[in-house]
KOLTIDO-426378 format. One record per residue (C-alpha): residue number from 1; residue in three letters; chain; x, y, z. Coordinates in pm, whole numbers, padded with zeros to 5 digits. Layout:
<nodes>
NODE; num; residuo; cadena; x; y; z
NODE; NUM; ALA; A; X; Y; Z .
...
</nodes>
This chain:
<nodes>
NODE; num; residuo; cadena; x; y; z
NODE; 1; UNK; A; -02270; -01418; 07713 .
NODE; 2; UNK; A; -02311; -01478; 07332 .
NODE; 3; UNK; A; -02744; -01436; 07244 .
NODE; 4; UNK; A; -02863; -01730; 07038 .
NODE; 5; UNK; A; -03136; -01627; 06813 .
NODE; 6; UNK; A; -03425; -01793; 06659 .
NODE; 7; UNK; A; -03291; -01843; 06379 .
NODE; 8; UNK; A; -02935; -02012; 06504 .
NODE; 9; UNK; A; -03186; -02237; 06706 .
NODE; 10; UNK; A; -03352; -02360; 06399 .
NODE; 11; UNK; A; -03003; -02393; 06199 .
NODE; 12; UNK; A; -02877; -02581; 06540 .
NODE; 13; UNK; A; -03177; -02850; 06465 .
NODE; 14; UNK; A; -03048; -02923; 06151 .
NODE; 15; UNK; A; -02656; -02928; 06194 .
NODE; 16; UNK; A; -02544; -03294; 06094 .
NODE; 17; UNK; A; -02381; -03417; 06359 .
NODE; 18; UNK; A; -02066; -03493; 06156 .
NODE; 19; UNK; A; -01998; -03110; 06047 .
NODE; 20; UNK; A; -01989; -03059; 06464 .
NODE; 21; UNK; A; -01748; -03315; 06483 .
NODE; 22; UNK; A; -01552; -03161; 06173 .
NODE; 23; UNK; A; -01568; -02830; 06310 .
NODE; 24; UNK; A; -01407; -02934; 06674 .
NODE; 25; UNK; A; -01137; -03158; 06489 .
NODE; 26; UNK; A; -01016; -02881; 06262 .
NODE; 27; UNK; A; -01013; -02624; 06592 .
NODE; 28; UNK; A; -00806; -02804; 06761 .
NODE; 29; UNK; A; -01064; -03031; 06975 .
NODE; 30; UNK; A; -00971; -03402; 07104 .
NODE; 31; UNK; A; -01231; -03650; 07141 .
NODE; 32; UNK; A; -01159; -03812; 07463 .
NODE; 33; UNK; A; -01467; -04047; 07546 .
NODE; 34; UNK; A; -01756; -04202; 07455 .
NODE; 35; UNK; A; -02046; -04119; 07692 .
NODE; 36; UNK; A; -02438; -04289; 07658 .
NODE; 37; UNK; A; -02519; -04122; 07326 .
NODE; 38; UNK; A; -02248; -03877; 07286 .
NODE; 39; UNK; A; -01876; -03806; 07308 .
NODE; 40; UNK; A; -01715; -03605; 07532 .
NODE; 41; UNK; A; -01437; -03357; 07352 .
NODE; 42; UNK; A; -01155; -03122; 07515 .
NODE; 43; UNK; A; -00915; -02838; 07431 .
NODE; 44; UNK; A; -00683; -02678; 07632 .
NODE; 45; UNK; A; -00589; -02354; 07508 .
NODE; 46; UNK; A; -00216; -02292; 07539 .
NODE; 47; UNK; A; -00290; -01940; 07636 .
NODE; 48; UNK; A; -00530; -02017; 07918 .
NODE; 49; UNK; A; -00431; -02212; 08231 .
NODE; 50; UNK; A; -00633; -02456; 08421 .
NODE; 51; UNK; A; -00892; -02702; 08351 .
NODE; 52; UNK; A; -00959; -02768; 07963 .
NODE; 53; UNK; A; -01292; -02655; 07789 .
NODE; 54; UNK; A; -01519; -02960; 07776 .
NODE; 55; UNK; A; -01856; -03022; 07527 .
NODE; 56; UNK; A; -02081; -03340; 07491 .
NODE; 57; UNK; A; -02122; -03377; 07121 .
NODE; 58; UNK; A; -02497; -03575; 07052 .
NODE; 59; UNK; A; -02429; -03836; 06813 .
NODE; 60; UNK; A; -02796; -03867; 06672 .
NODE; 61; UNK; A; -03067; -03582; 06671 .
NODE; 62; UNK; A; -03275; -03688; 06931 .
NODE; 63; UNK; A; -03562; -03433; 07046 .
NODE; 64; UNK; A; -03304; -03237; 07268 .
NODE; 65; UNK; A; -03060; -03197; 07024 .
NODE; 66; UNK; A; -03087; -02855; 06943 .
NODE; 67; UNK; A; -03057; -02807; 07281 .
NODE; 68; UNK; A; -02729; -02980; 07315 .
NODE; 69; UNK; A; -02573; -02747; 06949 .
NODE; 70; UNK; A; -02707; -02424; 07162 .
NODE; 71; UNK; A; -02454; -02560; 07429 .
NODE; 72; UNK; A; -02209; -02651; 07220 .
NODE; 73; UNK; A; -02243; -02285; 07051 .
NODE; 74; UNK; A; -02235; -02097; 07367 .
NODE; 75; UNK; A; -01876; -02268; 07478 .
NODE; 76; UNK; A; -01726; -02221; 07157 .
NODE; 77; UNK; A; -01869; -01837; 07118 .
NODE; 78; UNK; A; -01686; -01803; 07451 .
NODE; 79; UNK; A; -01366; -01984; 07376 .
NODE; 80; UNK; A; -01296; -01790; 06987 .
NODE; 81; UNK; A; -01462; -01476; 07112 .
NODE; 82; UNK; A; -01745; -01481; 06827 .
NODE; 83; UNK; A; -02093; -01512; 06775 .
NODE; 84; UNK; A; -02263; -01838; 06760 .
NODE; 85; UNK; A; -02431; -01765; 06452 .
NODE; 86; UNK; A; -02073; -01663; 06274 .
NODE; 87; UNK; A; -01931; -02022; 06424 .
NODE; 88; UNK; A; -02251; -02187; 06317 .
NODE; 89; UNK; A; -02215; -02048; 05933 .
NODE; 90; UNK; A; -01863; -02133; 05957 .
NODE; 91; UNK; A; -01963; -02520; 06059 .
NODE; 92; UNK; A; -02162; -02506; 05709 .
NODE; 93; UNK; A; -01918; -02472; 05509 .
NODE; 94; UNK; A; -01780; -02740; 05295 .
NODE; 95; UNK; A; -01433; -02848; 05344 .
NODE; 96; UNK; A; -01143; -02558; 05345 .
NODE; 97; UNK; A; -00828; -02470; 05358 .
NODE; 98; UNK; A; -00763; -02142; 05591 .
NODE; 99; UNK; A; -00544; -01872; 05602 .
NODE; 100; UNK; A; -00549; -01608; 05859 .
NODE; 101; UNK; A; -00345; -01213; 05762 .
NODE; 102; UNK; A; -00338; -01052; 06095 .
NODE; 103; UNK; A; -00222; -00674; 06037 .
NODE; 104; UNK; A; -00116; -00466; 06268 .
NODE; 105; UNK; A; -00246; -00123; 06164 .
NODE; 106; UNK; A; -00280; 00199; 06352 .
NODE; 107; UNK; A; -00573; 00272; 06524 .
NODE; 108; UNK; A; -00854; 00153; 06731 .
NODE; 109; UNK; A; -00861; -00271; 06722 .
NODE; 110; UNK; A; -01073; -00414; 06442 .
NODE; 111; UNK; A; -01009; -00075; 06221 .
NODE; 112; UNK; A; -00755; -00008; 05940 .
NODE; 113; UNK; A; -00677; 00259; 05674 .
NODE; 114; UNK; A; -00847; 00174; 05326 .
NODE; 115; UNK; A; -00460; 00181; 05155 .
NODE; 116; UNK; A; -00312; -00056; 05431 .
NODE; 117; UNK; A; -00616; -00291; 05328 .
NODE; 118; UNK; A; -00622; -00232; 04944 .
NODE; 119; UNK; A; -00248; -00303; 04971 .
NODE; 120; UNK; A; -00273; -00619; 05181 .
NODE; 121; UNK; A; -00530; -00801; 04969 .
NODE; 122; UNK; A; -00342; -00702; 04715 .
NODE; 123; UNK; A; -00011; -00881; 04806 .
NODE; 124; UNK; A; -00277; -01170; 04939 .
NODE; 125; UNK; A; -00401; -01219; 04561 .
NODE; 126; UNK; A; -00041; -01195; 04424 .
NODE; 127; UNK; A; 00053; -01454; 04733 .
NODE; 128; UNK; A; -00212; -01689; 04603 .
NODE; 129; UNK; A; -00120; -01661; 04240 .
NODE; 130; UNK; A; 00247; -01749; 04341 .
NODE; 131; UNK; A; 00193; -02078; 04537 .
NODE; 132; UNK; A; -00049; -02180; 04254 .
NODE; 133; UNK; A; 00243; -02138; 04027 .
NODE; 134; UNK; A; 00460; -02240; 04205 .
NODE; 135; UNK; A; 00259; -02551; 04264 .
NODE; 136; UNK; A; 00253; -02598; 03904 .
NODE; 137; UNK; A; 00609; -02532; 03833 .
NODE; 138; UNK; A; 00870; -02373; 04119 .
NODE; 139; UNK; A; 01072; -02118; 03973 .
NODE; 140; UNK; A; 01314; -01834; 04132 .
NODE; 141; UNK; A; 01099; -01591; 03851 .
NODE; 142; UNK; A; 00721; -01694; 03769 .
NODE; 143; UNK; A; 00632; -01596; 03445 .
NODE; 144; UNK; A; 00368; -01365; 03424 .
NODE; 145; UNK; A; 00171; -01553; 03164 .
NODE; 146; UNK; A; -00036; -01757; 03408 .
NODE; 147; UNK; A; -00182; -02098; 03317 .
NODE; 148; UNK; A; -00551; -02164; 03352 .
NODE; 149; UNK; A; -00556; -02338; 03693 .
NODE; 150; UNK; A; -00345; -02052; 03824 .
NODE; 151; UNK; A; -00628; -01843; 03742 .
NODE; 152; UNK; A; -00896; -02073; 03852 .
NODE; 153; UNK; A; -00719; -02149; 04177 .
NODE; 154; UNK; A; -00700; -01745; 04251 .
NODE; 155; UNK; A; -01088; -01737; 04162 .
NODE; 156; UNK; A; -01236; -01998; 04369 .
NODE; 157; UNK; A; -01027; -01808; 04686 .
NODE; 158; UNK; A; -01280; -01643; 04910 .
NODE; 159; UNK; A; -01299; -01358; 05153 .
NODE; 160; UNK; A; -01471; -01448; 05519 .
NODE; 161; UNK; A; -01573; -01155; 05803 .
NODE; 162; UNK; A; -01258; -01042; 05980 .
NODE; 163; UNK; A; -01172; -01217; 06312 .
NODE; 164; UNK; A; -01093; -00992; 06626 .
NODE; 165; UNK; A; -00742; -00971; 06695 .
NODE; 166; UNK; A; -00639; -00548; 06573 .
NODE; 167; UNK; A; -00721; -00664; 06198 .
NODE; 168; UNK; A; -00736; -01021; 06100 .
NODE; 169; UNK; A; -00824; -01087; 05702 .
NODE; 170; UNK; A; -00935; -01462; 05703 .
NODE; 171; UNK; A; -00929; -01622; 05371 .
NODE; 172; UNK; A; -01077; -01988; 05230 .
NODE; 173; UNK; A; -00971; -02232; 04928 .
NODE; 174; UNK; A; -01275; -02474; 04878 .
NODE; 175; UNK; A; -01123; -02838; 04893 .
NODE; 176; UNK; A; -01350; -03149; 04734 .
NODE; 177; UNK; A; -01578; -03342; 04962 .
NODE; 178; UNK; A; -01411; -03665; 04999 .
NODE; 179; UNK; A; -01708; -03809; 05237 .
NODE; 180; UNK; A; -01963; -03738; 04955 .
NODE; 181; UNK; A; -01783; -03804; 04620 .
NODE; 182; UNK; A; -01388; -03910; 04665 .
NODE; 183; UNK; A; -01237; -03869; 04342 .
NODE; 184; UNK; A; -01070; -04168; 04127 .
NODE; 185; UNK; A; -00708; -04215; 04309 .
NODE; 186; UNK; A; -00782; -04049; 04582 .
NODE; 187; UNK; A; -00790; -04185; 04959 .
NODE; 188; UNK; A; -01073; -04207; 05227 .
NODE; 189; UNK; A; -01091; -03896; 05445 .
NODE; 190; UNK; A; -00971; -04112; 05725 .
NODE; 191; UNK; A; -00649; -04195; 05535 .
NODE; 192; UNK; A; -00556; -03853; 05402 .
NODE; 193; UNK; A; -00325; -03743; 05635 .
NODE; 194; UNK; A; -00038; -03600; 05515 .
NODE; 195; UNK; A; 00347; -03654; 05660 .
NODE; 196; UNK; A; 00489; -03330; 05529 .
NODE; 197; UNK; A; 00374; -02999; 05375 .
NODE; 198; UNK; A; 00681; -02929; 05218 .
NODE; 199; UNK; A; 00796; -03081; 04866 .
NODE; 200; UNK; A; 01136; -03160; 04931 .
NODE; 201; UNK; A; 01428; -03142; 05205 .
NODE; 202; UNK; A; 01515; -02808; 05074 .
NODE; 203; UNK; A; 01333; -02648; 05422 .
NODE; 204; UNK; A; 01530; -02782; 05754 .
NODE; 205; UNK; A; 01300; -03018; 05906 .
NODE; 206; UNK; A; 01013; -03029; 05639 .
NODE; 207; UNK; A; 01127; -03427; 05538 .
NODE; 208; UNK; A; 01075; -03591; 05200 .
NODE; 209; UNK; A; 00690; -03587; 05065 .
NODE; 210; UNK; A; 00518; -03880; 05161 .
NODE; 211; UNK; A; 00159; -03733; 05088 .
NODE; 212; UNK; A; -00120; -03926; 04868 .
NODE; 213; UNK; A; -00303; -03800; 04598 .
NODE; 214; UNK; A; -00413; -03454; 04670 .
NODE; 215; UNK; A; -00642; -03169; 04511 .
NODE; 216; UNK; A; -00489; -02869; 04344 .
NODE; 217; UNK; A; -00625; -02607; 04599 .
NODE; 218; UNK; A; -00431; -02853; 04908 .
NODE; 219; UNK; A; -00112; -02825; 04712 .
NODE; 220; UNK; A; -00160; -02467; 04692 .
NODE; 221; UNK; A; -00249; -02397; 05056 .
NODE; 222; UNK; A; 00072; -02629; 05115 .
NODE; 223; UNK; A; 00262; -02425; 04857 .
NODE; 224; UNK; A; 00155; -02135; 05025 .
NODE; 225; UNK; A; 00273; -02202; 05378 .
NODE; 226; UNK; A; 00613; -02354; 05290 .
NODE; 227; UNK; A; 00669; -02022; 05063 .
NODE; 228; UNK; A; 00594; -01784; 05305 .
NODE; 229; UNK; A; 00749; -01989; 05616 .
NODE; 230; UNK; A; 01076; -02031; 05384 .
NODE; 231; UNK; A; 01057; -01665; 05306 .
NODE; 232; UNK; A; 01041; -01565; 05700 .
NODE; 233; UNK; A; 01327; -01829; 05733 .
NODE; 234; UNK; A; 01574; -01693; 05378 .
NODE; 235; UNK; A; 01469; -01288; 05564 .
NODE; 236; UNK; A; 01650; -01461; 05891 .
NODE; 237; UNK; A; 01972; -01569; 05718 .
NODE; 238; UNK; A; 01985; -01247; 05540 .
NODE; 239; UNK; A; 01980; -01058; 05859 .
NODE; 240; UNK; A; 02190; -01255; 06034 .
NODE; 241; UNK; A; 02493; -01358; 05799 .
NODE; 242; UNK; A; 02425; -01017; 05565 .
NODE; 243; UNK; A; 02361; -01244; 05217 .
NODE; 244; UNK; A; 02092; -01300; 05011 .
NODE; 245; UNK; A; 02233; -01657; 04923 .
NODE; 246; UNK; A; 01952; -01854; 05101 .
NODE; 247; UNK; A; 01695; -01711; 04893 .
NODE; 248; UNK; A; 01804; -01948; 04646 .
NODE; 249; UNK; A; 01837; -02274; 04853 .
NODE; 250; UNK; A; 01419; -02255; 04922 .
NODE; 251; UNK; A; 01302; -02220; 04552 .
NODE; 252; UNK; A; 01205; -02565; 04543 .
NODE; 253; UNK; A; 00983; -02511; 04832 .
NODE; 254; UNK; A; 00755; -02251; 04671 .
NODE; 255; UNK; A; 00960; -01964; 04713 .
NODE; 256; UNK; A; 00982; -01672; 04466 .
NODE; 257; UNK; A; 01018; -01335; 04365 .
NODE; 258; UNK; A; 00662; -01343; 04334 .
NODE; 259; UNK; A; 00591; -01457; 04620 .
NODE; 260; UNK; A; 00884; -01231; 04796 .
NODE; 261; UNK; A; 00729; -00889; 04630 .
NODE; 262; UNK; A; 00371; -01018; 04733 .
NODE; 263; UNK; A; 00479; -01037; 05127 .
NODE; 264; UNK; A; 00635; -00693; 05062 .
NODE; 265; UNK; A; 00307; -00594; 04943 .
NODE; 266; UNK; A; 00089; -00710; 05217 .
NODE; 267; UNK; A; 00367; -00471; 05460 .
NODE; 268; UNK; A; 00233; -00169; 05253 .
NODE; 269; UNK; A; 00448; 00134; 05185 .
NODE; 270; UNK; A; 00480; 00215; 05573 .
NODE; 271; UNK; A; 00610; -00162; 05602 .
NODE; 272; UNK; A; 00417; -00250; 05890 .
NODE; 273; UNK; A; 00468; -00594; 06082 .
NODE; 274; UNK; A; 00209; -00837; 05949 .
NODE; 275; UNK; A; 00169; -01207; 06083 .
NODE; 276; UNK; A; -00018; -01524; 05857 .
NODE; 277; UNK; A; -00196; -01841; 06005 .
NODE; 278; UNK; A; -00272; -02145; 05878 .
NODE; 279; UNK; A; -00554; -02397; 05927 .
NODE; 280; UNK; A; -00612; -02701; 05727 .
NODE; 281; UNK; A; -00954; -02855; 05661 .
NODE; 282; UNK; A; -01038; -03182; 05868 .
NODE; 283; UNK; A; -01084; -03376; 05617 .
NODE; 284; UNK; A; -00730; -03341; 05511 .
NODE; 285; UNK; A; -00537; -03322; 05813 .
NODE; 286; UNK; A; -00166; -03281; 05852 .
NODE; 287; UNK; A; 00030; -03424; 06083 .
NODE; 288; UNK; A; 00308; -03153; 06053 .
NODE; 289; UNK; A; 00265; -02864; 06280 .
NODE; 290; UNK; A; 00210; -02522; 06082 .
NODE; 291; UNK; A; 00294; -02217; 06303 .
NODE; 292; UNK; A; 00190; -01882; 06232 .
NODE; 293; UNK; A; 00454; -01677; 06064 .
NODE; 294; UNK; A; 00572; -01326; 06187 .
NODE; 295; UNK; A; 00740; -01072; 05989 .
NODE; 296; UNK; A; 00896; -00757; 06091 .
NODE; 297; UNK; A; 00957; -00433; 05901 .
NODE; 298; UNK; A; 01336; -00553; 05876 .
NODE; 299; UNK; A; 01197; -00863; 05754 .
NODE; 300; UNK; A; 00981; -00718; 05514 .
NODE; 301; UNK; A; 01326; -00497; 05395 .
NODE; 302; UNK; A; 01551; -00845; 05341 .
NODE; 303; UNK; A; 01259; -00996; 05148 .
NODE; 304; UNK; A; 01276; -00659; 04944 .
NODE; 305; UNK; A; 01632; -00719; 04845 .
NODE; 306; UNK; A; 01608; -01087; 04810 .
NODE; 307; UNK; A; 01361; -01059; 04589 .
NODE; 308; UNK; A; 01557; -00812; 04371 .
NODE; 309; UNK; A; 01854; -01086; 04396 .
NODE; 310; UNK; A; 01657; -01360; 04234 .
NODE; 311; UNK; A; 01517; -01144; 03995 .
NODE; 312; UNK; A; 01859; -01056; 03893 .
NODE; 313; UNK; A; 02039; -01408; 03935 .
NODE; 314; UNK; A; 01743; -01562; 03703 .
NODE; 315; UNK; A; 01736; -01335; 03423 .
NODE; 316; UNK; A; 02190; -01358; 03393 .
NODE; 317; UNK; A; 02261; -01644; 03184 .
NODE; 318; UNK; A; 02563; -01736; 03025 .
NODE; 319; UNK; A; 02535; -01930; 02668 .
NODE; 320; UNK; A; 02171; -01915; 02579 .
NODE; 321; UNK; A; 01966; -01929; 02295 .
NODE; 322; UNK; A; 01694; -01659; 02218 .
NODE; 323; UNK; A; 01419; -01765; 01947 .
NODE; 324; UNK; A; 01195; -01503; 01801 .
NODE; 325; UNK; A; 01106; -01224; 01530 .
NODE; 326; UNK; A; 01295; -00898; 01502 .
NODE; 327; UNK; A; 01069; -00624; 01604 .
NODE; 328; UNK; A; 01308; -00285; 01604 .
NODE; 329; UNK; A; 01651; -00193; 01496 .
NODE; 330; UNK; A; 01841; 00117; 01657 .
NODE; 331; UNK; A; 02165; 00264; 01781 .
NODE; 332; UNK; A; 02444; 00363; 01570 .
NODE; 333; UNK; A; 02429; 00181; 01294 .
NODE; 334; UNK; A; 02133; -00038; 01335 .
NODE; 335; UNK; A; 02373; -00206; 01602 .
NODE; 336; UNK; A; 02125; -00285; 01838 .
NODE; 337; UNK; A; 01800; -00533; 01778 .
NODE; 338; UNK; A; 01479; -00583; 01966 .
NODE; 339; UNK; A; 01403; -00946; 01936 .
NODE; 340; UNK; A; 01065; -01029; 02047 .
NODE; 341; UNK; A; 01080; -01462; 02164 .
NODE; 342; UNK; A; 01148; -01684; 02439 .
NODE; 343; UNK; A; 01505; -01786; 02594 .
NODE; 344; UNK; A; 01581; -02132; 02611 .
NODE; 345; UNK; A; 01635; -02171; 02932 .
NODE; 346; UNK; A; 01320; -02026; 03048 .
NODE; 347; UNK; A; 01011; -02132; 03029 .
NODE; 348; UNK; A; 00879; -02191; 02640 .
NODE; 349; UNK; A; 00549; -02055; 02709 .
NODE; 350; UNK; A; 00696; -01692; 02858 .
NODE; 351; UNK; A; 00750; -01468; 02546 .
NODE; 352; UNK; A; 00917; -01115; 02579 .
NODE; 353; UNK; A; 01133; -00854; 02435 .
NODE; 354; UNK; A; 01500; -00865; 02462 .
NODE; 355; UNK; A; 01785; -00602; 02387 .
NODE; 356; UNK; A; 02050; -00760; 02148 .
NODE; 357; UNK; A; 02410; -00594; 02074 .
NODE; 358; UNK; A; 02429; -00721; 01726 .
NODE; 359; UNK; A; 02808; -00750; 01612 .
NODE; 360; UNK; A; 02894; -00583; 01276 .
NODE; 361; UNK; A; 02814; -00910; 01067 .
NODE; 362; UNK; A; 02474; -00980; 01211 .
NODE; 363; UNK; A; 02310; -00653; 01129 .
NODE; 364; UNK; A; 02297; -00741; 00768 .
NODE; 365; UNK; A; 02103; -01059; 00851 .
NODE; 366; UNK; A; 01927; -00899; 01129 .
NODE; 367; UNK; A; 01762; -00657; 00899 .
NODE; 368; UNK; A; 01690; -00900; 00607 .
NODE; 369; UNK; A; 01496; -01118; 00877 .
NODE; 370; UNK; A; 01300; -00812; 01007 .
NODE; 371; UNK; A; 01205; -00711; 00624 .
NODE; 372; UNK; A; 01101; -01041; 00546 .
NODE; 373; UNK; A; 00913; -01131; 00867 .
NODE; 374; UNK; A; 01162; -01458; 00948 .
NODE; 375; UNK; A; 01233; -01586; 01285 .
NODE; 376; UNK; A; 01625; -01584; 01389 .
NODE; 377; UNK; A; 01772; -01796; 01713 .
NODE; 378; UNK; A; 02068; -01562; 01861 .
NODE; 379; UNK; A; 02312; -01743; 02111 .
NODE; 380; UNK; A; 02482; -01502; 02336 .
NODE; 381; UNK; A; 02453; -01424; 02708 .
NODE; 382; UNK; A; 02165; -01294; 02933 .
NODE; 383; UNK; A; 02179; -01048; 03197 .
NODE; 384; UNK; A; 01933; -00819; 03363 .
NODE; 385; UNK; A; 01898; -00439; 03187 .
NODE; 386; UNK; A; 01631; -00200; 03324 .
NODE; 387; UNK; A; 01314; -00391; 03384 .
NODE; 388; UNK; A; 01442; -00676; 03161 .
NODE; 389; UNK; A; 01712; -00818; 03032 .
NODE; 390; UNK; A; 01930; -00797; 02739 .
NODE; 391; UNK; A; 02202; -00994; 02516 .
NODE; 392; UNK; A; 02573; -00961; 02473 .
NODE; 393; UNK; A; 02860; -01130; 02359 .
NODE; 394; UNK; A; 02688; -01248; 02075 .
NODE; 395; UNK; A; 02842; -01547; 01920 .
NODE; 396; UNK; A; 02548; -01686; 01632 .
NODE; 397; UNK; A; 02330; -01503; 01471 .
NODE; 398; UNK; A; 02098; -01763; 01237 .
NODE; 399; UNK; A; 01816; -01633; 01002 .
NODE; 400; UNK; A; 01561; -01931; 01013 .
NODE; 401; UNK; A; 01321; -01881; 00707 .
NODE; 402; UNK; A; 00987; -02019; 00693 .
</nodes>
């Protein structure tokens, strides 16, 4: 039996009866009753036959309510295998969006080497940063100039304790408090359930987006679990059919090489098996069901190469424009330019150097604009070199003076 202290006693006394309520709703509790000044609630755990786990939830605080939280406490301490004063911070705080990395390190349960862990919460940063962008804008390749609410969104993400279970990481996005201040736009808690947590049909199943107005953190925590669940899904196809060609098909769902490479992350270099939950706050509920997703070491290897594929496939492209400054010339007779600009087909904002195989009528040009400082536009073709990419088959080579 879980010990109640003082001190969860006194917290117990001042629990609003609405974050109890909150609390059982987002753990999977059913209200089934109303009882003389209460409401009898139920959950059946699917991994526990037999009768379901009852509570009698006070709906004023009356002189024995702290009596009737300590209850409460004690059941749920017993049914999620924690302390009562862990669930009791837990019921405190404001509305979030979960997400659960279960590893599966070596070891005695609840331990794990330091690398494994610096290595997961690594790839769980980079996992973040991808849904945000990809919430912002899905692309196969995010660019890694990363707009302000990508940054805020990967700042406001916080760390809770660990959960039992060999090593379980449990991570919170902060969501706005419709019940105290709903937004301009936005709908009444009641209301904000949402149809589908995918954006489009491009996941089997997910359905077209019917959802209301929504904060930036809820896209990203829906973001997040299409990308990963269409990841787990693309790794399938790859295994099974030997291509890499589904990779593509889910890129409107949130799914990345960023995202890709931050999953391979989380596996480590050993590639363990690693396994992410989801639980959505309340307040926000989905009516969608969101399944953990598992993924295996040969998982972990298809993502590898799929992520490689998209990398590749994004930065080949045939008849495009690069805009910039001439930074370096080289090679046999200054043949060869470094062009510091954007492509046109990327994004405007994501600036970087490119290789260009100047024929023997540009070099003239190319040097006069690198002398004088001028900014050229090059059409040619795009395709991957190195750790970048570089341009062939040029066709124009225009000087553009200030």
């Amino acid at each position: 039996m879980k010990v109640i202290t003082d001190a969860d006693f006194q917290q117990a006394a001042e629990l609003a009866p609405e974050l109890l309520r909150r609390y059982l709703s987002g753990k999977g509790w059913r209200s089934e009753r109303g009882l003389a000044g209460g409401e009898l609630w139920e959950r059946t755990p699917a991994s526990e036959p037999g009768p379901p786990y009852e509570v009698l939830v006070p709906l004023t605080q009356r002189r024995d309510y702290p009596g009737r939280v300590v209850d409460i406490l004690e059941t749920l301490a017993v049914v999620e295998t924690r302390t009562p004063g862990d669930i009791l911070r837990e019921m405190q705080l404001p509305p979030v969006d979960w997400q659960f990395l279960r590893l599966v390190p070596p070891g005695p349960s609840g331990t794990a080497p330091l690398l494994d862990l610096v290595s997961a919460l690594t790839g769980l940063k980079d996992l973040h940063t991808a849904a945000a962008s990809a919430a912002v804008q899905p692309q196969a390749v995010q660019p890694g100039q990363k707009p302000q609410v990508v940054k805020d969104h990967v700042a406001s993400v916080r760390l809770d304790q660990t959960r039992v279970g060999s090593y379980v990481i449990a991570a919170h996005t902060p969501l706005p408090d419709l019940r105290s201040s709903p937004r301009q736009g936005e709908v009444p808690a009641d209301e904000a359930r949402q149809a589908s947590l995918f954006e489009d049909d491009a996941f089997p199943g997910g359905g077209p987006d019917l959802r209301p107005s929504e904060p930036f953190a809820r896209t990203v925590s829906r973001m997040l679990f299409a990308g990963v669940t269409c990841a787990h899904a693309a790794a399938e196809e790859t295994l099974t059919r030997d291509s890499l060609d589904g990779f593509g098909r889910y890129i409107g769902a949130g799914l990345s090489a960023n995202l890709c490479e931050a999953l391979v992350r989380i596996a480590g270099e050993e590639q363990r098996s690693f396994s992410l939950a989801f639980d959505w706050s309340p307040e926000r509920p989905v009516a969608q069901d969101s399944p953990p997703v598992s993924l295996t070491p040969l998982h972990v290897q298809a993502l590898e190469a799929g992520a490689k594929d998209l990398r590749e496939r994004a930065a080949r492209e045939e008849g495009t424009v690069l805009h910039g400054v001439v930074t370096r010339l080289s090679g046999q007779d200054d043949r060869q330019a470094t062009i510091y600009g954007s492509l046109l087909h990327e994004d405007a904002s994501r600036v970087r150097s490119v290789r260009v195989e100047l024929r023997p009528e540009d070099v003239e040009r190319a040097t006069a604009a690198w002398l004088d400082g001028f900014e050229v536009a090059v059409h040619g073709d795009v395709e991957p070199y190195g750790t970048g990419v570089r341009m062939r088959g040029v066709r124009r080579f225009v000087v553009r003076p200030h």
